[in-house]
C-alpha positions in Angstrom: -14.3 23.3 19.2 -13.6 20.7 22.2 -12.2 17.6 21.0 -15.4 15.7 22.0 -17.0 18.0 19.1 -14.4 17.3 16.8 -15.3 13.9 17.1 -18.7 14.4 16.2 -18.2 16.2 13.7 -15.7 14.1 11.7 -18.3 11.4 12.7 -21.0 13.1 10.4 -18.7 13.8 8.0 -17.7 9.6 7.2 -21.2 9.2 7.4 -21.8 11.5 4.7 -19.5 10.1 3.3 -20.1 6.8 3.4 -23.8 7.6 2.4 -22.4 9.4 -1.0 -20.3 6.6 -2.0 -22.9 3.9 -1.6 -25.5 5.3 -3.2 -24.8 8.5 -5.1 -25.8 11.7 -5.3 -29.8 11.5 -3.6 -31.9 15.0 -3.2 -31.5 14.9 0.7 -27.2 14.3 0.1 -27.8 17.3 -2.6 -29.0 19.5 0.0 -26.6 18.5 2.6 -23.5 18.9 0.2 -24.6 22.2 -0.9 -24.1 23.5 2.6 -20.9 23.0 2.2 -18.7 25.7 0.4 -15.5 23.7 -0.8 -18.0 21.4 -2.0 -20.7 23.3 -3.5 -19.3 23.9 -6.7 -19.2 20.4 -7.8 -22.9 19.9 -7.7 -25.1 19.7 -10.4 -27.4 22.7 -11.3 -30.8 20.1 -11.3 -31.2 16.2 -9.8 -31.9 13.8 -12.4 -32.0 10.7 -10.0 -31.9 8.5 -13.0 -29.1 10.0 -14.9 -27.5 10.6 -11.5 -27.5 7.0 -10.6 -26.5 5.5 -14.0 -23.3 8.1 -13.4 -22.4 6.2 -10.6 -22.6 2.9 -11.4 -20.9 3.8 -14.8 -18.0 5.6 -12.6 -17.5 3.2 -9.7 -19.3 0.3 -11.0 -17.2 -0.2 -14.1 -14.3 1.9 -14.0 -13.1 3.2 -11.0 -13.8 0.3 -8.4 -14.5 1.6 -4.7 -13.0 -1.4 -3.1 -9.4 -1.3 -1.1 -8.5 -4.8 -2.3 -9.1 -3.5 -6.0 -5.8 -1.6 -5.5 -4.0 -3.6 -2.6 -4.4 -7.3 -3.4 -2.7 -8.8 -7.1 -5.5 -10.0 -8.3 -7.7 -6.9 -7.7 -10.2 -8.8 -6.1 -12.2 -8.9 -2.7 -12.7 -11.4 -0.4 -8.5 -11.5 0.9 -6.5 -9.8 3.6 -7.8 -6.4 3.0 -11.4 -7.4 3.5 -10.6 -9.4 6.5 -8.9 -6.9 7.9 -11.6 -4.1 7.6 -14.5 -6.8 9.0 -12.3 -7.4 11.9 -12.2 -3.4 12.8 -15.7 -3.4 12.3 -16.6 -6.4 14.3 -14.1 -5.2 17.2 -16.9 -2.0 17.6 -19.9 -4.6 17.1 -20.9 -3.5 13.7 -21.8 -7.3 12.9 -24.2 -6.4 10.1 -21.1 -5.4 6.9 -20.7 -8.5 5.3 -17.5 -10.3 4.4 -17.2 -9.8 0.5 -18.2 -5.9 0.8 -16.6 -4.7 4.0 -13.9 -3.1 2.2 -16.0 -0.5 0.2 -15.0 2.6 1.2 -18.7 3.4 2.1 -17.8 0.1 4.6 -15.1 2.3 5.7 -16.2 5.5 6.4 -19.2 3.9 8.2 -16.1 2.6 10.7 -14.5 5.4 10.6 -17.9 7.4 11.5 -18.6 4.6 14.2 -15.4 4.9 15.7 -15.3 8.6 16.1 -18.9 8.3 17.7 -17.6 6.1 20.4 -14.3 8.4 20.7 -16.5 11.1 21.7 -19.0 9.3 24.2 -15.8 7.9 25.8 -14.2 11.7 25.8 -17.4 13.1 27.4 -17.7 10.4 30.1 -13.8 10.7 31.2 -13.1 7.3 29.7 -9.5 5.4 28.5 -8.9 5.9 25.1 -5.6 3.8 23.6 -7.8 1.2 22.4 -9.8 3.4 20.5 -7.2 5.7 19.6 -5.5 2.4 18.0 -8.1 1.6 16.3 -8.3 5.1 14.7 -4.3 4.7 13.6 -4.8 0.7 12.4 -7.9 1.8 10.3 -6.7 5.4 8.9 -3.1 3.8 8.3 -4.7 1.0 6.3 -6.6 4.5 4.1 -4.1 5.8 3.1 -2.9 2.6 1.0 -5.2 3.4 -1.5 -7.6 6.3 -1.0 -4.9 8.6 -2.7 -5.1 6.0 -5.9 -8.7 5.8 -5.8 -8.5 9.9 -5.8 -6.3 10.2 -8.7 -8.4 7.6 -10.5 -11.8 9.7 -9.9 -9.7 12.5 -11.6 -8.4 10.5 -14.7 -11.9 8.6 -15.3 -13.6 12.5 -14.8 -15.9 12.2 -12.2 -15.7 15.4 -10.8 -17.8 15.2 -8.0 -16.8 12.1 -6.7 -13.7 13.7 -7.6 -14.0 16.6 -5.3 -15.6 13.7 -2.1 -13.0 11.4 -2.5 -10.4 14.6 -2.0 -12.8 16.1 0.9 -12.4 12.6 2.6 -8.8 12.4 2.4 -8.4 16.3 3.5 -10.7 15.0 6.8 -8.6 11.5 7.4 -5.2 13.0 7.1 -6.6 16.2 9.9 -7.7 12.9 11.8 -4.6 11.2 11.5 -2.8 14.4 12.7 -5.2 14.8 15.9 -3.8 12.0 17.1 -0.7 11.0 18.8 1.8 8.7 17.8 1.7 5.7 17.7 4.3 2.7 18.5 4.5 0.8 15.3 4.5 4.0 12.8 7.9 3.1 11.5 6.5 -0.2 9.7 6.8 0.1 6.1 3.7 -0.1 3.6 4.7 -2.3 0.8 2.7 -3.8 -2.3 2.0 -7.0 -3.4 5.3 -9.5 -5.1 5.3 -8.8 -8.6 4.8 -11.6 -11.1 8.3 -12.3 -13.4 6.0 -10.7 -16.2 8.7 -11.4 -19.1 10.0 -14.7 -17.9 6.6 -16.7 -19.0 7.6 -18.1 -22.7 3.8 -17.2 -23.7 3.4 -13.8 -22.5 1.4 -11.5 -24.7 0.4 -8.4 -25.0 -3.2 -9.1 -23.5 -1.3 -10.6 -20.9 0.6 -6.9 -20.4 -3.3 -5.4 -20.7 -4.3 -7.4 -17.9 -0.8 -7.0 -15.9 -1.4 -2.9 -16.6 -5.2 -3.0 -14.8 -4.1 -4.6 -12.0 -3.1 -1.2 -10.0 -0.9 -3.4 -7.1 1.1 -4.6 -9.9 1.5 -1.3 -12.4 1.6 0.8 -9.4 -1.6 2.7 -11.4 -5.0 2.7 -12.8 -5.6 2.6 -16.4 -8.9 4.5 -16.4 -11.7 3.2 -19.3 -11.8 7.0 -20.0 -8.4 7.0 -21.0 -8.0 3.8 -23.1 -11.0 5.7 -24.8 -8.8 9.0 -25.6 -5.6 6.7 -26.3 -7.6 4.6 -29.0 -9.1 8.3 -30.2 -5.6 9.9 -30.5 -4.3 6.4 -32.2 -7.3 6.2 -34.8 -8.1 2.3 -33.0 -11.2 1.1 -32.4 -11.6 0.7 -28.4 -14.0 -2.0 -28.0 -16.2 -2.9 -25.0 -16.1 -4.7 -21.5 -14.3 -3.6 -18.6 -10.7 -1.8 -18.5 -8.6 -5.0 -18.9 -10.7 -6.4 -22.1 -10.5 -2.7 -23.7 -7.1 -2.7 -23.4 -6.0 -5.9 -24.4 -8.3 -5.4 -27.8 -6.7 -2.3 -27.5 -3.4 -4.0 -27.9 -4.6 -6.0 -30.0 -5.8 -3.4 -33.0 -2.4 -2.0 -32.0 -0.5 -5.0 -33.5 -3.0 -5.4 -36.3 -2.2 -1.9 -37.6 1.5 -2.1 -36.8 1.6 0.4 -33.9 2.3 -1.2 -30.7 5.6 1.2 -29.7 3.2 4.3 -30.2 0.5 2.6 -28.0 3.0 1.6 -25.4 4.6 5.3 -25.5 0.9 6.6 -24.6 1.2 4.2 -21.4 4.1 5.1 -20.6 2.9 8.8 -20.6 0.3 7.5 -18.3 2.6 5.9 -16.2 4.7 9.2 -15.9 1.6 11.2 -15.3 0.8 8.5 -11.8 4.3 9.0 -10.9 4.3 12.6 -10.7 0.9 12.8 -8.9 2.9 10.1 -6.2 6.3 11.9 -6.0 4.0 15.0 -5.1 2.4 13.8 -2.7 5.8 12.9 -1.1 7.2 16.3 -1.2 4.1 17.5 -0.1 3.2 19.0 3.8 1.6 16.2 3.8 3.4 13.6 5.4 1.4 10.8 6.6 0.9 10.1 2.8 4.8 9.9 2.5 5.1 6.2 3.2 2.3 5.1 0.7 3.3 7.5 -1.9 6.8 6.0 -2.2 5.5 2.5 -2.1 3.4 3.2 -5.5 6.2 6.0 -7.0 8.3 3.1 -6.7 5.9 0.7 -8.0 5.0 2.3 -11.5 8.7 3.0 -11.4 9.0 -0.6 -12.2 6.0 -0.4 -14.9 7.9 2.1 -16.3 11.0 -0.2 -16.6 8.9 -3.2 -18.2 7.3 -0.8 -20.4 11.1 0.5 -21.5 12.0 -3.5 -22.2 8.6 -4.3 -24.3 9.1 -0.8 -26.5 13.1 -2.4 -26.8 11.8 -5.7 -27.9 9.0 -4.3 -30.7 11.9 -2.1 -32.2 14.1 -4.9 -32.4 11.5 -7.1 -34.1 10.5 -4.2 -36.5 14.3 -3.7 -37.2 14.5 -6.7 -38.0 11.6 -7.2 -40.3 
């Protein structure tokens, strides 16, 4: 395959991509997908577009949010430097029509990504210069790798296994993209998360406030799935509530202290905390290198959650000693 095919090819591959994420599984993606042999598998044996739809709005629309700022900004939320920095790669290649507060989707993305790989190959076919492009392709697939590999592990915990099985397809193709290209100047600059908050230090810090410090993934360095505050609140005999991941587990917490079992529910974090940083120090010993940098960043990260979570589980058992 000549590189200008490569191109292409990658090209129709974000744009699958991007297609699957936005919208879900659709008959025409179905038929697409199942040419594909890694990805076969995955699909379902009949389209129910109804079910299929309510799926993905369940998975990504209240669980496992497909948004870069959900896992690189504090607050979780869009509309900061991650979004701007996504618009401004997709204005620089004239794709005016991704607004502001949803240019960080990673449908957003992979339309970039798809764009960019387009022009890569017109400019590779007609002889044309290509660090500017080939910048572009480092900036964006750099700025990926922050947080696809969270979103990944998140599909897995909150059990979507076929946007599962995408989400790993698209990090298989951006890390062969990444490794098509040549070096660039600034790859020594290190990736590092938001300040963390002095959690302990605030005189009226609860444990809701620890629930809502926990589903904040720049700050625990994880994702707290609602699928698995469901099986913690199963295994602890607790009722699990409703809303979105941070509500669930602060009621979570909350039934915790009313039945007297905090340091059990804050050993099944922690478990969940180890699990994330085993899935991060993997990736770092991995052949996989370009995910080295990130990988530490967040191994490091819940490394601290794992520290706070040490000093809470202290403080209960002093309390209950003491009572």
């Amino acid at each position: 395959m000549s590189p200008s095919e490569s191109c292409l090819a990658r090209s129709a591959a974000y744009d699958l991509l991007a297609r699957f994420f936005r919208s879900g599984l659709t008959q025409q993606l179905f038929d697409e997908i199942d040419l594909l042999p890694g990805l076969r598998d995955a699909l379902p044996e009949t389209i129910d577009p109804d079910a299929l739809a309510a799926d993905h709005f369940a998975l990504l629309g209240l669980d496992v949010f497909p948004y870069a700022s959900a896992y690189l900004e504090a607050d979780g939320r869009p509309g900061g430097t991650t979004t701007d920095f996504v618009s401004r790669m997709a204005l620089s290649l004239g794709e005016t029509g991704v607004s502001s507060e949803s240019s960080d989707h990673i449908s957003a993305e992979c339309d970039v990504l798809s764009r960019l790989c387009m022009i890569k190959a017109e400019m590779i076919a007609g002889c044309a210069d290509l660090p500017r492009v080939v910048r572009l392709e480092h900036d964006l697939l750099d700025h990926l790798f922050q947080w696809l590999p969270v979103f990944k592990h998140a599909l897995e915990e909150g059990g979507g296994s076929l946007h599962r099985d995408m989400a790993e397809w698209m990090l298989d193709i951006a890390v062969d993209h990444k490794r098509s290209l040549a070096s660039a100047a600034d790859e020594d600059a290190r990736f590092q998360l938001p300040e963390l908050p002095d959690l302990l230090s605030a005189e009226k810090t609860g444990l809701r406030d620890l629930a809502e410090y926990l589903c904040r993934p720049a700050l625990a360095g994880m994702v707290v799935t609602r699928t698995r505050v469901e099986q913690i609140a199963r295994d602890l005999g607790l009722p699990r509530g409703f809303g979105d991941r941070s509500l669930m587990l602060g009621n979570l917490f909350g039934a915790a202290g009313n039945y007297g079992v905090v340091a059990e529910l804050i050993t099944e974090i922690k478990a969940v905390a180890i699990d994330w940083q085993r899935y991060f120090e993997s990736l770092e010993s991995s052949e996989q290198n370009v995910l080295a940098e990130s990988a530490l960043a967040w191994s490091e990260r819940v490394g601290v959650t794992l520290s706070l979570l040490d000093h809470i589980d202290q403080r209960v058992s002093d309390i209950a000693e003491s009572t």
